[in-house]
Structure formats: C-alpha cells, structure tokens
HTML snippet that shows the backbone in 3Dmol.js (N, CA, C, O; Angstrom):
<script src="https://3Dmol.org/build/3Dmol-min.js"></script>
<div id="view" style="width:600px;height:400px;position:relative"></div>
<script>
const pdb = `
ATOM      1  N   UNK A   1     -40.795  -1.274  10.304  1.00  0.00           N
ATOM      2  CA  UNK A   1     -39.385  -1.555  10.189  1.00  0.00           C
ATOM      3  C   UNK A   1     -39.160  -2.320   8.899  1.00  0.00           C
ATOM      4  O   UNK A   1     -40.043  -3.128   8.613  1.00  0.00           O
ATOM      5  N   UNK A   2     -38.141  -2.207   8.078  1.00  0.00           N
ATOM      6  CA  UNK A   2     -37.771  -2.796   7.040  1.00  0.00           C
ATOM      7  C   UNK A   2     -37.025  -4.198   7.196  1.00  0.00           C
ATOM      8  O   UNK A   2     -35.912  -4.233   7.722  1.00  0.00           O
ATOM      9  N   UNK A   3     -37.339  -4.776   6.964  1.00  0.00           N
ATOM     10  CA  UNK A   3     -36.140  -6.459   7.110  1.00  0.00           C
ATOM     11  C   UNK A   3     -36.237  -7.022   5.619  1.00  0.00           C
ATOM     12  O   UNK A   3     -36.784  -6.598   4.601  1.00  0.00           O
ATOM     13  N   UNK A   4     -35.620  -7.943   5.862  1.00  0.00           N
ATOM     14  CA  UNK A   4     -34.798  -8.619   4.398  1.00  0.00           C
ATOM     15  C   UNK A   4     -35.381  -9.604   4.067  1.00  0.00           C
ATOM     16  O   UNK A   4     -34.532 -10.478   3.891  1.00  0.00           O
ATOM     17  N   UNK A   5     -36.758 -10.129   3.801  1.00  0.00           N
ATOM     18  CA  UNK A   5     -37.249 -11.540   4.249  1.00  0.00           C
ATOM     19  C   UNK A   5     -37.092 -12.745   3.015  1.00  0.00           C
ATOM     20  O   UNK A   5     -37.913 -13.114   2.175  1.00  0.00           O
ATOM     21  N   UNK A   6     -35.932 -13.110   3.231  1.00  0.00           N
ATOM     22  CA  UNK A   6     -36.101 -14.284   1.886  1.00  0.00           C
ATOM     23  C   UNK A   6     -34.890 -13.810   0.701  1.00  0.00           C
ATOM     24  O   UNK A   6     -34.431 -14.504  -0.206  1.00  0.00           O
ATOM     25  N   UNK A   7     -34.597 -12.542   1.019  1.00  0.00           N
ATOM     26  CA  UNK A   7     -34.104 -11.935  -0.207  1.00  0.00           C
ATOM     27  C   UNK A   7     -34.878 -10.634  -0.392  1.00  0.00           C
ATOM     28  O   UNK A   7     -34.343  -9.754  -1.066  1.00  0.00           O
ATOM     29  N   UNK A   8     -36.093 -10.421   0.141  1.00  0.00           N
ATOM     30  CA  UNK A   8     -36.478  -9.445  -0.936  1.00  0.00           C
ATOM     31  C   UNK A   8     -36.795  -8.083   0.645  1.00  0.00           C
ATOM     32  O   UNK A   8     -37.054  -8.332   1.822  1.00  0.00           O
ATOM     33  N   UNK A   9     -36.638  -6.887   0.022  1.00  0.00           N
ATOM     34  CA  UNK A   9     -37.130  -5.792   1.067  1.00  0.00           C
ATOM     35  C   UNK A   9     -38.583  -5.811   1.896  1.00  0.00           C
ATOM     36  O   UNK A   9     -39.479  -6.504   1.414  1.00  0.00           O
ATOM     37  N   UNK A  10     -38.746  -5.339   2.680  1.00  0.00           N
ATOM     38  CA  UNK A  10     -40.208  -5.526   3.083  1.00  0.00           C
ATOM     39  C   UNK A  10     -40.322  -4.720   4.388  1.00  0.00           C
ATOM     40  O   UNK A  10     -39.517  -4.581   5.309  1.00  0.00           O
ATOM     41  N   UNK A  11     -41.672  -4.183   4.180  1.00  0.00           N
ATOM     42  CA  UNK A  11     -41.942  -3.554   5.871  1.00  0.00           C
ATOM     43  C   UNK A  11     -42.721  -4.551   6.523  1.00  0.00           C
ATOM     44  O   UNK A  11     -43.287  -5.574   6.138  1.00  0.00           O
ATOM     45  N   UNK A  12     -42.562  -3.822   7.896  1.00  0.00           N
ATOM     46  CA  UNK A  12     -43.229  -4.950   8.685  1.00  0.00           C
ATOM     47  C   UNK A  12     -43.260  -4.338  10.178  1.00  0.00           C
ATOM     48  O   UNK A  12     -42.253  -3.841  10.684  1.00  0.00           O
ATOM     49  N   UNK A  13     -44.694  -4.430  10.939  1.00  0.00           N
ATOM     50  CA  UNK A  13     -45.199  -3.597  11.942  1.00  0.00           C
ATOM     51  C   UNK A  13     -44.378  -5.061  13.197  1.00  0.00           C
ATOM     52  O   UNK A  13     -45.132  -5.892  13.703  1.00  0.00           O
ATOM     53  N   UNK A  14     -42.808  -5.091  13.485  1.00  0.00           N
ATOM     54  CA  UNK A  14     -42.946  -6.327  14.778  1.00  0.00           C
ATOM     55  C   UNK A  14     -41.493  -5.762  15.176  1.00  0.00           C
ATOM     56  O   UNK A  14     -40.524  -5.337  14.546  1.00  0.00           O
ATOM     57  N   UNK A  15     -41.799  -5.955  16.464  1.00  0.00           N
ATOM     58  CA  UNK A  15     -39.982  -6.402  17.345  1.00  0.00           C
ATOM     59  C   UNK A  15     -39.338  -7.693  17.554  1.00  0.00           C
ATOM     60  O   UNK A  15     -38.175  -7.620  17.948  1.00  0.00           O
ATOM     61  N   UNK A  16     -39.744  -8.668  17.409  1.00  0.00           N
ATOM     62  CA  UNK A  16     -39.598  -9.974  17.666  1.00  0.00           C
ATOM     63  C   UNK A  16     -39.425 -10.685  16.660  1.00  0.00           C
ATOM     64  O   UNK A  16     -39.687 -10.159  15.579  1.00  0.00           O
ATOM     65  N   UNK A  17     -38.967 -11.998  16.672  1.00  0.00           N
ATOM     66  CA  UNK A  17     -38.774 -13.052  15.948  1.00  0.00           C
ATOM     67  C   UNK A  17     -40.618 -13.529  15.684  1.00  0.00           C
ATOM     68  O   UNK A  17     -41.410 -13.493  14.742  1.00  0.00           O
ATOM     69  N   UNK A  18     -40.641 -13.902  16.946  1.00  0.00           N
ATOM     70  CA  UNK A  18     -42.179 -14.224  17.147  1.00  0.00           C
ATOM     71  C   UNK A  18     -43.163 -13.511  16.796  1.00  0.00           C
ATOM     72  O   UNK A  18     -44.075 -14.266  16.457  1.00  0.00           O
ATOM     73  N   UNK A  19     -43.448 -12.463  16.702  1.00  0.00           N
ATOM     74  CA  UNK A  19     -44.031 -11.834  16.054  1.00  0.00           C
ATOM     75  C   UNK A  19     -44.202 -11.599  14.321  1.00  0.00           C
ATOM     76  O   UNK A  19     -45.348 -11.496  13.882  1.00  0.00           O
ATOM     77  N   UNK A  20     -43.093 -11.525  13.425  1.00  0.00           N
ATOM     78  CA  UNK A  20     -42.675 -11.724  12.678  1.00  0.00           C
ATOM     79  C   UNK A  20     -43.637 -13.703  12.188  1.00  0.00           C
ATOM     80  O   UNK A  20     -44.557 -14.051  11.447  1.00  0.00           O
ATOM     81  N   UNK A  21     -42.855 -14.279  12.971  1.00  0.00           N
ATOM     82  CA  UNK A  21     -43.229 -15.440  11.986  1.00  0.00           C
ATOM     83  C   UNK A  21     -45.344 -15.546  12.403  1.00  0.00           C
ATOM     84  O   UNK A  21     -46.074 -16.317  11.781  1.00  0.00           O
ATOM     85  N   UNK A  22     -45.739 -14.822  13.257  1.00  0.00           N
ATOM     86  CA  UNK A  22     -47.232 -14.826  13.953  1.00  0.00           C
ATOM     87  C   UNK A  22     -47.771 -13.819  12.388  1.00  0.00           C
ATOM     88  O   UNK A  22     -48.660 -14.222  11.638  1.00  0.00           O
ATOM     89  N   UNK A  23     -47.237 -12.901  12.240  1.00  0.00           N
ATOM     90  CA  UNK A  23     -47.615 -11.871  11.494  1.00  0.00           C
ATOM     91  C   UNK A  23     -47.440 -12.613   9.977  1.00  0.00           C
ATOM     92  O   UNK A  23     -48.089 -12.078   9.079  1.00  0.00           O
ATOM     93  N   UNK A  24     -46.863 -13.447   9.718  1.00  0.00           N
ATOM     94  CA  UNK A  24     -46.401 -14.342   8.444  1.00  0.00           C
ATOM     95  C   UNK A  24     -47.766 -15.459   8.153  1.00  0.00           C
ATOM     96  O   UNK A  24     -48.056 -16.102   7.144  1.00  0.00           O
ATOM     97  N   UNK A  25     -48.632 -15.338   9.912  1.00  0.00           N
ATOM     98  CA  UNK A  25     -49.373 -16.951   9.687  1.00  0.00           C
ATOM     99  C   UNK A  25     -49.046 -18.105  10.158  1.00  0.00           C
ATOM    100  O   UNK A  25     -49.876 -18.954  10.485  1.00  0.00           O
ATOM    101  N   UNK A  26     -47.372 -18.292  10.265  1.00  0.00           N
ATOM    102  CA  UNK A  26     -46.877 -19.283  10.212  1.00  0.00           C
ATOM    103  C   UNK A  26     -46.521 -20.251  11.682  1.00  0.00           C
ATOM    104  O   UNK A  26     -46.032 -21.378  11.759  1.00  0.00           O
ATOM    105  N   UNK A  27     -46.943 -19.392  12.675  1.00  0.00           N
ATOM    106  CA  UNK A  27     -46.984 -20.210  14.266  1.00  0.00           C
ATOM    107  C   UNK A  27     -47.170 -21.299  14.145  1.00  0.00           C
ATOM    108  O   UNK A  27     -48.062 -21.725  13.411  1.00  0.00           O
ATOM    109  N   UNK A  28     -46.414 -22.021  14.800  1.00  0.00           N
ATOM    110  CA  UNK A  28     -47.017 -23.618  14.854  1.00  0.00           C
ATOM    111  C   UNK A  28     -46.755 -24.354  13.210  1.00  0.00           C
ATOM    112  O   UNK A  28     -47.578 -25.123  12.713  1.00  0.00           O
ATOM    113  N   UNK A  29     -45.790 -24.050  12.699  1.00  0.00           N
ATOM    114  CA  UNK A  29     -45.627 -24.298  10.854  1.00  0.00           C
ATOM    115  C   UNK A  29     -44.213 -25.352  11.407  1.00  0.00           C
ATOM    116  O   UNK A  29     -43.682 -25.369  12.517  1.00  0.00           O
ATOM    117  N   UNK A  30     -43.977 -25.934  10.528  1.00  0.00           N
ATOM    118  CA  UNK A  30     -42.597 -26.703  10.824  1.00  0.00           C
ATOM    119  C   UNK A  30     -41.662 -25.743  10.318  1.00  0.00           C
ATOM    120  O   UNK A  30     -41.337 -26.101   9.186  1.00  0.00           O
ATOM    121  N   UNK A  31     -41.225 -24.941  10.571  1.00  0.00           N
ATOM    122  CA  UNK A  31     -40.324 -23.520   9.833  1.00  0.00           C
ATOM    123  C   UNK A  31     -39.082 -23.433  10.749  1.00  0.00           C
ATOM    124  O   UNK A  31     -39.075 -23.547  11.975  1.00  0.00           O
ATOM    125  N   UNK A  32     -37.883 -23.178   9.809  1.00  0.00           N
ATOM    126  CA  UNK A  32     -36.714 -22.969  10.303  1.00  0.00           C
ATOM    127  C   UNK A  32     -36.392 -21.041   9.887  1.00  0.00           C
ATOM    128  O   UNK A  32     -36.696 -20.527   8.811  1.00  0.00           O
ATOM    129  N   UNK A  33     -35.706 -20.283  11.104  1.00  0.00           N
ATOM    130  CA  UNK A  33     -35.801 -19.078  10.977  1.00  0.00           C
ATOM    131  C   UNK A  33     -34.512 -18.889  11.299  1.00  0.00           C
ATOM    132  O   UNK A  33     -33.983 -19.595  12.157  1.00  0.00           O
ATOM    133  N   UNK A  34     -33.827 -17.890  10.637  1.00  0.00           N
ATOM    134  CA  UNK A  34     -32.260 -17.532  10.564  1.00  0.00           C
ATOM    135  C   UNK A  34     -32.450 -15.882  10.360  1.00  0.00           C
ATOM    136  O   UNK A  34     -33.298 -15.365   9.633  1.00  0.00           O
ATOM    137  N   UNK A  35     -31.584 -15.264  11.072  1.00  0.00           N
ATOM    138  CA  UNK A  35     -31.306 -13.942  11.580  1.00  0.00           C
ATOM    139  C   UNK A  35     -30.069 -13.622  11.398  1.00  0.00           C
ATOM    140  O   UNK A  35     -29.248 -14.041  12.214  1.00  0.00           O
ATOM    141  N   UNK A  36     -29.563 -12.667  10.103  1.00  0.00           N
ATOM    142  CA  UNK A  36     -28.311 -12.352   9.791  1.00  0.00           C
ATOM    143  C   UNK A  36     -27.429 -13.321  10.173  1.00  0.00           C
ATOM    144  O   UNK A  36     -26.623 -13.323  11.103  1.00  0.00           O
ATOM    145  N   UNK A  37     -27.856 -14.747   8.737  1.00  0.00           N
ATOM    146  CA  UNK A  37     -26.805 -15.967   9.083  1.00  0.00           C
ATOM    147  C   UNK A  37     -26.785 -16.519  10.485  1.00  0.00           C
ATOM    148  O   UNK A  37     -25.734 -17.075  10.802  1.00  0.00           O
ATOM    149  N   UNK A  38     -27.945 -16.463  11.571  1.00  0.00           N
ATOM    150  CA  UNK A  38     -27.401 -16.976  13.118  1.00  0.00           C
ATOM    151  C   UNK A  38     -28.863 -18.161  12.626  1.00  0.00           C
ATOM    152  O   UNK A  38     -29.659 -17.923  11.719  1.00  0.00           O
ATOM    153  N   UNK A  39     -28.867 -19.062  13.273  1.00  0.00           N
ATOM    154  CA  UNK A  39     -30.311 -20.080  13.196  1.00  0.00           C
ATOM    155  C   UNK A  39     -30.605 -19.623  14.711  1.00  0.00           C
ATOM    156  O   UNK A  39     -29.817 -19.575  15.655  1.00  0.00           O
ATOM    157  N   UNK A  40     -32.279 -19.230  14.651  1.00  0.00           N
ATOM    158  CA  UNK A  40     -32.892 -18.668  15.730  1.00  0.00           C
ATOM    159  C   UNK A  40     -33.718 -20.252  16.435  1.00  0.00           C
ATOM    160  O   UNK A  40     -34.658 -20.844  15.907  1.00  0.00           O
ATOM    161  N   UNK A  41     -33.170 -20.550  17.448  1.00  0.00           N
ATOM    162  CA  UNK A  41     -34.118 -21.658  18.146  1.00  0.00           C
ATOM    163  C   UNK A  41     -35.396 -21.013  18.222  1.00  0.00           C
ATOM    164  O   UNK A  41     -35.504 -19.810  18.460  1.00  0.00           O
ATOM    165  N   UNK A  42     -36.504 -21.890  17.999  1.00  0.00           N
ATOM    166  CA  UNK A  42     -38.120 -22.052  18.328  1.00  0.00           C
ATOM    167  C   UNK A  42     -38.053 -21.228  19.998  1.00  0.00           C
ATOM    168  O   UNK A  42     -38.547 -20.170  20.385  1.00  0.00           O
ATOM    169  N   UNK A  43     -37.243 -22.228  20.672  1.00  0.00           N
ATOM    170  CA  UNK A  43     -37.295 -21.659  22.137  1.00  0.00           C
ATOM    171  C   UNK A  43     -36.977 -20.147  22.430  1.00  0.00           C
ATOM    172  O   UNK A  43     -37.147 -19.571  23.505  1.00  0.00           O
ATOM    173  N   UNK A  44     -36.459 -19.594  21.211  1.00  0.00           N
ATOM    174  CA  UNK A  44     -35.588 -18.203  21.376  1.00  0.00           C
ATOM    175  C   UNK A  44     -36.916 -17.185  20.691  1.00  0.00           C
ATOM    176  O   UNK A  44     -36.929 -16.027  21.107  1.00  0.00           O
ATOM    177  N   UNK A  45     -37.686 -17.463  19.975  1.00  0.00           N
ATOM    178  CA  UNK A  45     -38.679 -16.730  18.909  1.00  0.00           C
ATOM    179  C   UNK A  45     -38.545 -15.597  19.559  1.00  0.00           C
ATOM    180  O   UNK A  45     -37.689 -14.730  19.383  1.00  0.00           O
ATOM    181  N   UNK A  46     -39.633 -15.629  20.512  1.00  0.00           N
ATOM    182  CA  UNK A  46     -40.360 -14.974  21.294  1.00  0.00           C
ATOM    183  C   UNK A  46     -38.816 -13.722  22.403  1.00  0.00           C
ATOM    184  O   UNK A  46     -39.269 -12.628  22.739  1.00  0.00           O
ATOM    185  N   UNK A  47     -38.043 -13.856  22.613  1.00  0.00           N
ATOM    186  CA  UNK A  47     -36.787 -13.073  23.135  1.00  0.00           C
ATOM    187  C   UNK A  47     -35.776 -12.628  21.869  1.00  0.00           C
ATOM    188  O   UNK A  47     -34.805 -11.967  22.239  1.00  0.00           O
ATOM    189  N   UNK A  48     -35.872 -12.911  20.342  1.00  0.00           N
ATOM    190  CA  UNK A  48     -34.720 -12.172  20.023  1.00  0.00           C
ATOM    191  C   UNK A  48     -35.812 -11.627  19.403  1.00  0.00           C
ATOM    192  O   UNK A  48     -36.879 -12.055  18.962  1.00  0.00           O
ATOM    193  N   UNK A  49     -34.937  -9.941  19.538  1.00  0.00           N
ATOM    194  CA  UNK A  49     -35.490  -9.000  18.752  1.00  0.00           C
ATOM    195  C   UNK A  49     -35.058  -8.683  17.259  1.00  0.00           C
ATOM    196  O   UNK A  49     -34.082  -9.248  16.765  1.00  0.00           O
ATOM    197  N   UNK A  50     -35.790  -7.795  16.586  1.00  0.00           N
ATOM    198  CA  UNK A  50     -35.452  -7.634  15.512  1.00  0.00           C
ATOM    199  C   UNK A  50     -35.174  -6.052  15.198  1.00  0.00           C
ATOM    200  O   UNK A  50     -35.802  -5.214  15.846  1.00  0.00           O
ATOM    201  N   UNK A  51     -33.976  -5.537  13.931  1.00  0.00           N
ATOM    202  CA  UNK A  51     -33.547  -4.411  14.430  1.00  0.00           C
ATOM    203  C   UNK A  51     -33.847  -4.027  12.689  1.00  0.00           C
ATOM    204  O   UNK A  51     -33.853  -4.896  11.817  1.00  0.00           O
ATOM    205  N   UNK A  52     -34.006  -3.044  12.516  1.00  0.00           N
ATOM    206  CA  UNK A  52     -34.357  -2.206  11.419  1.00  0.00           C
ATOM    207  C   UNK A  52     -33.175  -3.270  10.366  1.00  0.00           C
ATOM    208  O   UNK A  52     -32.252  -3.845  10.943  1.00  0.00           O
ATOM    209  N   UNK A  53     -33.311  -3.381   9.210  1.00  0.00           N
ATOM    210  CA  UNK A  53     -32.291  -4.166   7.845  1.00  0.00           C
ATOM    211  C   UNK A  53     -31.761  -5.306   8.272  1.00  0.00           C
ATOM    212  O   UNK A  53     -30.755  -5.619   7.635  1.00  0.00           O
ATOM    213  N   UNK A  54     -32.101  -6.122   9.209  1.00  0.00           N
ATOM    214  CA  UNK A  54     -32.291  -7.277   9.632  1.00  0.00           C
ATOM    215  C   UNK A  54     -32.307  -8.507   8.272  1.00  0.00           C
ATOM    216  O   UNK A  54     -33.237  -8.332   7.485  1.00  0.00           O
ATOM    217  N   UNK A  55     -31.609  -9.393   8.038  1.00  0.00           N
ATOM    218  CA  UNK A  55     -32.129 -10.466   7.082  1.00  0.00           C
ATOM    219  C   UNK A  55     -32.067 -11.738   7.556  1.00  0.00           C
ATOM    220  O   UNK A  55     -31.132 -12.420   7.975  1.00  0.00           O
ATOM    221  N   UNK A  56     -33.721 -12.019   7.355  1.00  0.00           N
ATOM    222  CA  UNK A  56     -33.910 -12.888   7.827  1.00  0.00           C
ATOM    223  C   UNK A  56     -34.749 -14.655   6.612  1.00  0.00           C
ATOM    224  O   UNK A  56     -35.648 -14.625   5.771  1.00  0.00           O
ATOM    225  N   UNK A  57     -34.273 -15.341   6.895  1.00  0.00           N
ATOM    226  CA  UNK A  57     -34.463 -16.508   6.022  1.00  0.00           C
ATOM    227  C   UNK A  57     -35.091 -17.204   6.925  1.00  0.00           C
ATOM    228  O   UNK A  57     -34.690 -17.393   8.074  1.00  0.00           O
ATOM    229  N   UNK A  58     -36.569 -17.804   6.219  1.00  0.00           N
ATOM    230  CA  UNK A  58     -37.478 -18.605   6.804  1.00  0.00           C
ATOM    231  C   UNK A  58     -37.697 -19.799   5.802  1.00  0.00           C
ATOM    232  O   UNK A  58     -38.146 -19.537   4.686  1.00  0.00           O
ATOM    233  N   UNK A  59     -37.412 -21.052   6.135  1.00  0.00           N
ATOM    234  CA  UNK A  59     -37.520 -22.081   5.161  1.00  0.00           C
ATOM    235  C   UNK A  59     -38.910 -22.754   5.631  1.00  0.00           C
ATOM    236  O   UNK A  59     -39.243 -22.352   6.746  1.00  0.00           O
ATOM    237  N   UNK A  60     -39.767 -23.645   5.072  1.00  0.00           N
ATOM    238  CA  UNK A  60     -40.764 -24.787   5.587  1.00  0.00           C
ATOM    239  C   UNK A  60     -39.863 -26.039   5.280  1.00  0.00           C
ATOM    240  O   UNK A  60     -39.259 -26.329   4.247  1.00  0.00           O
ATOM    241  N   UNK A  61     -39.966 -26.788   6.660  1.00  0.00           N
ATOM    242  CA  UNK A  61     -39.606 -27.995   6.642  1.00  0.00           C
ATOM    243  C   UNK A  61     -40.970 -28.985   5.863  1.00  0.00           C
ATOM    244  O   UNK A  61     -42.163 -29.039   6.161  1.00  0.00           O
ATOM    245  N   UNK A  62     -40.249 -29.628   4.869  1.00  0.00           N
ATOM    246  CA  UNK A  62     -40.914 -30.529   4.074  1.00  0.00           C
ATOM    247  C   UNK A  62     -40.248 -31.950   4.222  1.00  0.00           C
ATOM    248  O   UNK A  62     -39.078 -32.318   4.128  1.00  0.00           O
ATOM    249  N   UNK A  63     -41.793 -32.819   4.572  1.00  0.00           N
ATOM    250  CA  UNK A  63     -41.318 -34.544   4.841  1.00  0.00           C
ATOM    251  C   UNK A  63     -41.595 -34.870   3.532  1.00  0.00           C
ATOM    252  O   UNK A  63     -42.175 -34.188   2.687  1.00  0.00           O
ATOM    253  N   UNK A  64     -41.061 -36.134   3.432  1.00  0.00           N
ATOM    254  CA  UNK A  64     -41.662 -37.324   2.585  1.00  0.00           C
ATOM    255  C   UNK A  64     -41.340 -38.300   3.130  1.00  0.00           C
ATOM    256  O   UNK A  64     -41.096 -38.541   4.312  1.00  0.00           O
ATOM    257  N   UNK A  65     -41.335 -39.238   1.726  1.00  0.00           N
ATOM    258  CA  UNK A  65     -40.844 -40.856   2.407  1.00  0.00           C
ATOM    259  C   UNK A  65     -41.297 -41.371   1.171  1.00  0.00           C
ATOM    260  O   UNK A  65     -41.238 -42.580   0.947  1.00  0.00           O
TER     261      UNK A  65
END
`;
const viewer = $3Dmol.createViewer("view");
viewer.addModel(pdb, "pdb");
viewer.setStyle({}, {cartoon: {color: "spectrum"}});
viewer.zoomTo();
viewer.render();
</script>
C-alpha cells in the first residue's frame, strides 16, 4: 500500500497504525503519530487502520532540560 510518510511517497506491506510504526522499528519510541491531520492515541495504534494514500506524520518526542 502506498502512504504519505512525512511528506514523501512510500510503499509499505501493513493495515494498521501499529504495524506501520513496528515495521518503522519504532515500538516503544516516544513518537507522536497523526493520520490525515487526526492525532492517533498510542491506545488506538493497534485498531486504526490504514487505507491506500493515507498521510501520515510521525514526530520523535525529544527531552532536554
């Protein structure tokens, strides 16, 4: 399936949110994930699906101090 990741085109073998960010590496990452402008809760990963031209924005949460 094709999705939008970041800006740029891309294939990608997943139905899920969760899958998607598993297939990225990034499980367990401090990462915020957004689905055509909606913010996808952590609790939601794993239940929203993903549909062919999908864009999706994944940020890493970065600390300091």
């Amino acid at each position: 399936m094709q999705l939008y990741l970041n800006g740029e085109a891309q294939e990608f073998n997943v139905t899920t949110v969760a899958e998607l960010v598993a297939s990225l590496q990034l499980t367990g990452k401090r990462i915020a994930v957004e689905r055509n402008e909606q913010i996808v809760p952590r609790s939601r990963h794993a239940e929203t699906a993903l549909e062919e031209f999908d864009r999706i924005e994944i940020v890493h949460a970065i600390g300091g101090g």
